[in-house]
Short mmCIF file of the C-alpha atoms (twelve columns), coordinates in Angstrom:
data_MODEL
# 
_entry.id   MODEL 
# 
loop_
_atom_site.group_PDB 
_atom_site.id 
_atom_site.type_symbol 
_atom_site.label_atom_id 
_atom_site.label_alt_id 
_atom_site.label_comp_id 
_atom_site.label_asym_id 
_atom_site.label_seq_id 
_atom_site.Cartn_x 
_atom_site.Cartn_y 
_atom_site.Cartn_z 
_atom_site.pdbx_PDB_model_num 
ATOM 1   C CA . UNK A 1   21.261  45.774 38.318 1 
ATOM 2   C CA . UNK A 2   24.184  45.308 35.464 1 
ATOM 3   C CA . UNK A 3   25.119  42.128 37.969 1 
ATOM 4   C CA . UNK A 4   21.341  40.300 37.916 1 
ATOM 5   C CA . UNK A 5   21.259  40.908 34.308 1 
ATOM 6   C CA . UNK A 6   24.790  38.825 33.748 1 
ATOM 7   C CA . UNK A 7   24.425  36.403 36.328 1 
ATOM 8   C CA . UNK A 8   20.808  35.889 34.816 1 
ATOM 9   C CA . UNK A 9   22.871  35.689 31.106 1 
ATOM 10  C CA . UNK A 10  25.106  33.375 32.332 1 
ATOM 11  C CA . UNK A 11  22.558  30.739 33.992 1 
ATOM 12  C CA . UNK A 12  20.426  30.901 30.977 1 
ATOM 13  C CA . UNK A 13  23.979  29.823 28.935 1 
ATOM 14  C CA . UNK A 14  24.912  27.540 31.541 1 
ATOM 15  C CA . UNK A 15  21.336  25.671 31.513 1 
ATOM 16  C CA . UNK A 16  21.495  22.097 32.471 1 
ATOM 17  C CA . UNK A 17  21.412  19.688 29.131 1 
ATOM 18  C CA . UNK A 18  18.708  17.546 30.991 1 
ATOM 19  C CA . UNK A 19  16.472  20.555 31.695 1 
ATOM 20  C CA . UNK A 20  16.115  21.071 28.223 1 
ATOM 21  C CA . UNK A 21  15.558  18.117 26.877 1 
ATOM 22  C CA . UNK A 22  12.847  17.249 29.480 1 
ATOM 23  C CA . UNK A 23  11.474  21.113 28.071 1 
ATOM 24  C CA . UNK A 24  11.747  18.938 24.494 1 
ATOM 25  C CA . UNK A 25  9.992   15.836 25.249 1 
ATOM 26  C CA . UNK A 26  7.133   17.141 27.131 1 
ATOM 27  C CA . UNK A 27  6.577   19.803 24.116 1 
ATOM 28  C CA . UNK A 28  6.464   16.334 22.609 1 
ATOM 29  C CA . UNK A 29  3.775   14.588 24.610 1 
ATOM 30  C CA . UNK A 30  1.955   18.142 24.569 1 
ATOM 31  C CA . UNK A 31  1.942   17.597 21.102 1 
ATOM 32  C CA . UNK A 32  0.955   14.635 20.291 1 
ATOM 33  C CA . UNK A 33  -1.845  14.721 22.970 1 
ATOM 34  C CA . UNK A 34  -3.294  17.777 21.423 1 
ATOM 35  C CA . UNK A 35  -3.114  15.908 17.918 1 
ATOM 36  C CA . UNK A 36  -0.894  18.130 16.382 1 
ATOM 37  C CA . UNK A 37  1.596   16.530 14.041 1 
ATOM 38  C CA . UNK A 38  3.725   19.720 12.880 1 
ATOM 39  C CA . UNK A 39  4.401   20.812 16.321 1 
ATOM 40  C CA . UNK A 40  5.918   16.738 17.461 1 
ATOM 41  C CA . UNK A 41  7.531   17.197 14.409 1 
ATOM 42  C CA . UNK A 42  9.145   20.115 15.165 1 
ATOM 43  C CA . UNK A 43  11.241  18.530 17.628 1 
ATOM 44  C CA . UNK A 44  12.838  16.059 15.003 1 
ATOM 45  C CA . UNK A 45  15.887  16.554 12.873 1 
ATOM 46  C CA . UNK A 46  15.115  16.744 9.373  1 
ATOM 47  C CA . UNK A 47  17.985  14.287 8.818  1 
ATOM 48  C CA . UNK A 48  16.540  11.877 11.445 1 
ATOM 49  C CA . UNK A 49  16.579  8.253  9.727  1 
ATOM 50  C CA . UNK A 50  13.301  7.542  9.394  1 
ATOM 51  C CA . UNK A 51  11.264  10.349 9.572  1 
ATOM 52  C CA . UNK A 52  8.850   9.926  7.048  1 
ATOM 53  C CA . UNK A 53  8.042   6.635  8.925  1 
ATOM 54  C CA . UNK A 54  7.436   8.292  12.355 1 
ATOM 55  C CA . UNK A 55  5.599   11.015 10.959 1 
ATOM 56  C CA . UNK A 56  2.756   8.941  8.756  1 
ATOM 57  C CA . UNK A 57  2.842   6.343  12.265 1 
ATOM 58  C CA . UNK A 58  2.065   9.593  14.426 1 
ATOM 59  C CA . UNK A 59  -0.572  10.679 11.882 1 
ATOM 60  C CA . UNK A 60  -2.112  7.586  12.085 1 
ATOM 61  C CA . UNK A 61  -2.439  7.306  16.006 1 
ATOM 62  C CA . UNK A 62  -3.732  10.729 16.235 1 
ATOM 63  C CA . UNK A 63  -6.564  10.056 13.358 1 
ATOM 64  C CA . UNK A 64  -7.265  6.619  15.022 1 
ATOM 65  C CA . UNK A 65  -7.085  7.937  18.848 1 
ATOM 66  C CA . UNK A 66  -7.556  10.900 20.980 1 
ATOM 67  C CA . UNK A 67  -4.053  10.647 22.429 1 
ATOM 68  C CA . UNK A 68  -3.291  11.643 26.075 1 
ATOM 69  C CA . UNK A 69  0.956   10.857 27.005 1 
ATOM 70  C CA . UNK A 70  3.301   11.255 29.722 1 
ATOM 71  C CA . UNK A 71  7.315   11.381 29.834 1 
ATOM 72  C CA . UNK A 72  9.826   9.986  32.457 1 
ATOM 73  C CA . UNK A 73  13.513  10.688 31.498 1 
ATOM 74  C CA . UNK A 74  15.179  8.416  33.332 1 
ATOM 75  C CA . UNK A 75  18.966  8.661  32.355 1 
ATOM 76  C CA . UNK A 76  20.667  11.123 30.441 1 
ATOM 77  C CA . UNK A 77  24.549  11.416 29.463 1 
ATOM 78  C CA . UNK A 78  26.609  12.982 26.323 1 
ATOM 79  C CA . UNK A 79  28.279  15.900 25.898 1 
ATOM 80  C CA . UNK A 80  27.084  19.551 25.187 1 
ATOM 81  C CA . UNK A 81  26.232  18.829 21.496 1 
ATOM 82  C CA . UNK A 82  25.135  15.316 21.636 1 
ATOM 83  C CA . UNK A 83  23.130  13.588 24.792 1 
ATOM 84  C CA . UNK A 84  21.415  9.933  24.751 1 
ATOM 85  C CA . UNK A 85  18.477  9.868  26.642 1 
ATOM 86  C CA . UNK A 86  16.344  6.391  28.415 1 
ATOM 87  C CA . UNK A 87  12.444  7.845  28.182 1 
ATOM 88  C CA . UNK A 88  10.173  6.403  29.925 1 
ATOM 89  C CA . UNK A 89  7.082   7.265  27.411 1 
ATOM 90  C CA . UNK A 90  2.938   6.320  28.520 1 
ATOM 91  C CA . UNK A 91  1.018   6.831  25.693 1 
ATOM 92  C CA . UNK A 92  -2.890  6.060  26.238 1 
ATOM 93  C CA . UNK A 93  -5.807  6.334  23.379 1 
ATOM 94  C CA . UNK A 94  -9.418  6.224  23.000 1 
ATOM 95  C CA . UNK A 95  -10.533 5.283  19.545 1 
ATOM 96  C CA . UNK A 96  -11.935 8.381  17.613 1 
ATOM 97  C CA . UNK A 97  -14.536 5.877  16.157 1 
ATOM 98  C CA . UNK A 98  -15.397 3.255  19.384 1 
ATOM 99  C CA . UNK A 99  -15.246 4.617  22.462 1 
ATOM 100 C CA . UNK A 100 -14.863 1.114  23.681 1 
ATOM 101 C CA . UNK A 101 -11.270 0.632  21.910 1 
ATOM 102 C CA . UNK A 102 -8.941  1.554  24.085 1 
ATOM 103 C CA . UNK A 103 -4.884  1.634  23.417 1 
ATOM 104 C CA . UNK A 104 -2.435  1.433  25.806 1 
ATOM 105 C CA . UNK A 105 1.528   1.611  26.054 1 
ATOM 106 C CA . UNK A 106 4.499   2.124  27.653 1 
ATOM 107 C CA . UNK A 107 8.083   1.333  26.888 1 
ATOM 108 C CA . UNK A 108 11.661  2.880  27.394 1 
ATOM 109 C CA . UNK A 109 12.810  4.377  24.705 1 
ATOM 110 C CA . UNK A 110 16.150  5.516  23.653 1 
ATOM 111 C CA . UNK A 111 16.474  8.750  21.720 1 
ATOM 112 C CA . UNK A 112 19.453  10.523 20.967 1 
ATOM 113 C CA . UNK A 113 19.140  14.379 20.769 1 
ATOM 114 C CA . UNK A 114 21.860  16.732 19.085 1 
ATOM 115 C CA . UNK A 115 22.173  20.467 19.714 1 
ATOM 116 C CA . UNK A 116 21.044  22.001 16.113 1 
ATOM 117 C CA . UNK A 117 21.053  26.131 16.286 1 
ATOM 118 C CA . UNK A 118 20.934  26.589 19.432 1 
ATOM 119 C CA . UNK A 119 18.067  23.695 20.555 1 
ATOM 120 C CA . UNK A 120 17.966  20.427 21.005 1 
ATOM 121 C CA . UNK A 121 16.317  18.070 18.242 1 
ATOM 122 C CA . UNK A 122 15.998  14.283 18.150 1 
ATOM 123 C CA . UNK A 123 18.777  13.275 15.478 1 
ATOM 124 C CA . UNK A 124 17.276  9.036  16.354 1 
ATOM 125 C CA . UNK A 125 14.295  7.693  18.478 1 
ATOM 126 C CA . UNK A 126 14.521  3.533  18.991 1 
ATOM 127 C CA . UNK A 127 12.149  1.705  18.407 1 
ATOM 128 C CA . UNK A 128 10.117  3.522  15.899 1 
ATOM 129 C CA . UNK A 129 7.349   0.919  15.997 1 
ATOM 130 C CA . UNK A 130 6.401   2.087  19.708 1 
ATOM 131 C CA . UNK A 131 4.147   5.168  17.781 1 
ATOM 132 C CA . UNK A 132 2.961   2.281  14.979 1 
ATOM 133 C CA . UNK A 133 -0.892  2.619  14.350 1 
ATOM 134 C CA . UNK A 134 -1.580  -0.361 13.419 1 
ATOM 135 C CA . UNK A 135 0.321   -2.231 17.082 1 
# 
């Protein structure tokens, strides 16, 4: 039993980078699909250039849409504290006021995650403008 419960240890310490931050990102997408601002926040660095600026453009989309999103990592590489990521992000709205606006996107995005206690965060997301409102 001792041997499950350290080989089980030892996977969980050994997790693949890419698991994780897929685990991130689609927290991410849950997030902002749900229309909750804190919780895709959660998932960005405090130090993140920009923040402010991401935060009032995700406001925005989720007061001018109901948001529904879907993730696609397509590369990944760095090292166990820093990784680089290619995402390829859908993000699809209805307006909240028209039911006949509709907003659609989709773009690759590059977004660098670092490892901050013990979980991943996203220390830069490029370009910023893809969550814009007012696109």
């Amino acid at each position: 039993m001792a041997a499950i419960a350290r080989r089980a240890i030892l996977a969980l310490l050994m997790a693949n980078p890419e698991d994780e931050l897929r685990s991130v990102l689609a927290s991410m997408a849950t997030d902002l699909s749900a229309g909750n601002v804190s919780g895709f926040m959660r998932a960005i660095a405090e130090e993140m250039p920009d923040r402010d600026q991401l935060r009032e453009q995700v406001a925005g989309l989720m007061a001018a849409y109901g948001l529904s999103c879907s993730v696609q990592i397509q590369s990944v590489k760095g090292t166990a504290e820093r990784q680089t990521a290619q995402v390829d992000w859908y993000l699809a709205g209805r307006s909240n006021t028209d039911n006949a606006v509709m907003l659609q996107r989709r773009e690759v995005l590059t977004i660098d995650f670092i490892k901050s206690k013990k979980r991943w965060v996203v220390a830069k997301l490029s370009p910023i403008a893809f969550f814009n409102f007012s696109n």
